[in-house]
Each structure stands twice: as C-alpha cells, then as structure tokens.
N, C-alpha and C positions, 0 to 999 in steps of 0.2 A: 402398170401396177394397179390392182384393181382393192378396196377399197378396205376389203377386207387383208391385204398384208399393209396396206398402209397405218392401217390400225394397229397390227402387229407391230412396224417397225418404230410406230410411236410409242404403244406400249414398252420396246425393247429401251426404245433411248432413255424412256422416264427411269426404267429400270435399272438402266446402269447410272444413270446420275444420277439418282436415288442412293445407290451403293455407293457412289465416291461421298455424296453429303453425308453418309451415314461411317464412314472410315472416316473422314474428314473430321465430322463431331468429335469420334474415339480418341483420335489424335488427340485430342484439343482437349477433351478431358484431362487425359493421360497426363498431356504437360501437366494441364493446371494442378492436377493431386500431387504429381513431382512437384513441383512449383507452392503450394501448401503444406507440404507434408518438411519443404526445406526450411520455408521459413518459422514453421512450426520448433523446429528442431532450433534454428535459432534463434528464436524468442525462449523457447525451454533452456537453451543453455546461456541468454545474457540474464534470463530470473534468478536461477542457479547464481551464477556469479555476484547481482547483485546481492543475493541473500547472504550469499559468505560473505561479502564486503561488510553489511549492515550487523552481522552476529558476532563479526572479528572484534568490531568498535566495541571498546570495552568501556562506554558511557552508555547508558539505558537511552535507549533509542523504541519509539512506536509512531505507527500509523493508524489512522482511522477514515472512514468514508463519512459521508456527509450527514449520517445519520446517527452518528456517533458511536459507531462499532470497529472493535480493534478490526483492524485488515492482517495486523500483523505488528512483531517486535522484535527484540534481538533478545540473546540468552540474559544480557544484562538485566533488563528490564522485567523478565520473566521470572529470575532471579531475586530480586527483590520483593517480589510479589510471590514465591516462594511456590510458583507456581509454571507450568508448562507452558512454551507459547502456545501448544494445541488448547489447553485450558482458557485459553486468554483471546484467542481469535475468534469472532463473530458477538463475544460479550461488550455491554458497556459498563462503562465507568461503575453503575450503579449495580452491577453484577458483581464487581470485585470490590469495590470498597462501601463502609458506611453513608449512611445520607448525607451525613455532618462533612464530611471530605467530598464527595461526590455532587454535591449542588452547585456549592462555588466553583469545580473544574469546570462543572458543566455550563452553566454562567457563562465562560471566560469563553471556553470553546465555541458556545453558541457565537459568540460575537464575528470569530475569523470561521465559521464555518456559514456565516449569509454574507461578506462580502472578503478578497482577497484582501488578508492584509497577516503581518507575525504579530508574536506577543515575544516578551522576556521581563520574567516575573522572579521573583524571589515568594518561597514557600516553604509549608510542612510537607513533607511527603509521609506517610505511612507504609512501613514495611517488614516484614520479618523479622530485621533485625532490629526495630525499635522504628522512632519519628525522627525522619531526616531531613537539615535543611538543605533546600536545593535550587537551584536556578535552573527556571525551563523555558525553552525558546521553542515557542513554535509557530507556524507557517503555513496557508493554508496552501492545497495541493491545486492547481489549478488546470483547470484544461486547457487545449489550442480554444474553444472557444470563447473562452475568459468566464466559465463557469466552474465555481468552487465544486469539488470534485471529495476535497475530504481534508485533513492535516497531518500533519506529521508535528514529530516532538523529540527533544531533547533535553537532559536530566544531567546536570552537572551536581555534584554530591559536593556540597561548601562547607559540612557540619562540622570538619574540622577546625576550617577557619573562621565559624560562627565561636565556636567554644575557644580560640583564641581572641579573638574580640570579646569575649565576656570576661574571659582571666584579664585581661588587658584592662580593662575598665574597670573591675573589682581593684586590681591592683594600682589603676592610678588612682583610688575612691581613699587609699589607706596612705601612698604616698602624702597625697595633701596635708 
C-alpha cells in the first residue's frame, strides 16, 4: 500500500466515523427535544392544575416575587378588587391601591420578603364592595436554596364577625 491510498483509506475511516458522531449527535438531540418537549407538557399541565386548585378556593388568595409584583391570584381576590387577574399580575400594591393602604402592606411585606418567615395579622382591607375586616396570613416563598423567592397570601373576610363583636359590646354597654 503505497502512501497515497493509505491516506485515502485514513481519510475513508475519519469519514465514516465522522458520520456515526454526527448520527450519534442526531440521536441524542432527538431524545433530548422528546425528553423537553415531555416534561414541558408536564410542567404545563401540573401549572394548569395548580391554578384551578388556587381559583377554585373561594378565599382571596395571591402571590408576589420578591420585588413586590403580583405573580399572580385567584378569581377571589381579583374580585374584590373589582378587577382582572390579567389587570392585577406584574402591578404592585401601589398600582392598585392608595398610598395611605399601600405603605403599611408594603412595610409588613418588606419584612418576610428579606428574610423566610409568615405573618397573620388582622386588618382594613379596601375593596369594591366597601372596607373589610380581614385576617391575612402570609409566607414567604422560599427556594431549595433558602433564598426568599417572593410571598404568598391569604385573606379571610371576619367583617361579619367584627360587626357582631361590636353589636355585642354596644349591647353589653346598655345591659349594665
């Protein structure tokens, strides 16, 4: 074999094993977009789920990232604010409500949004249908890293049972 087909026949090998690396790659793509494009579909369809879970709960429920922008809420809560969740996602506090309401949430929220910890507070809320009192618990969202990530919240509506604690104490004010 003289020197010139030995060059050929090396050229030929690189060639074909060039062509298996290069199917081999394809392969290996191929899976991988199968392989993203499933668990894609699965992460789309448990967001799905939780979001109907989160809109079903008929307590005003929201979330926020750490910079204090809605992420997101349930019909309840968007409701009350008399407004869309699409209206209501990427605004803060000071987007939908007054200064005079929106300084002290923001306050409070500051506090669980620098380090993990909840709150449950009794309040005014402001909303469509008037000023309601309410108990809100909330939580900051925390990563695997144990970095605060953003909160979430919860809005129990007591204004019933506020306005029967006041009939109650007017009325014991007249018994005496």
């Amino acid at each position: 074999v003289d020197m010139e087909e030995f060059h050929i026949l090396e050229i030929d090998q690189m060639r074909r094993a060039f062509n298996q690396m290069a199917q081999s790659m394809k392969q290996t793509q191929e899976n991988l977009e199968k392989l993203v494009d499933q668990r894609t579909k699965e992460l789309t369809e448990s967001k799905n789920m939780l979001s109907v879970v989160i809109d079903t709960i008929p307590t005003p429920v929201f979330y926020k990232d750490k910079s204090g922008k809605y992420l997101g809420c349930n019909s309840a809560f968007a409701e009350l604010l008399g407004k869309s969740k699409e209206d209501i996602v990427g605004k803060t506090i000071f987007d939908l409500m007054d200064d005079s309401y929106a300084y002290p949430v923001f306050e409070r929220e500051s506090q669980i949004l620098v380090s993990p910890k909840s709150q449950s507070y009794e309040g005014k809320f402001k909303t469509v249908y008037g000023i309601k009192d309410v108990i809100v618990n909330k939580a900051s969202i925390v990563s695997e890293s144990g970095e605060v990530e953003g909160l979430v919240a919860v809005m129990s509506d007591i204004t019933y049972r506020k306005e029967m604690e006041r009939e109650l104490k007017y009325d014991a004010r007249f018994q005496e």
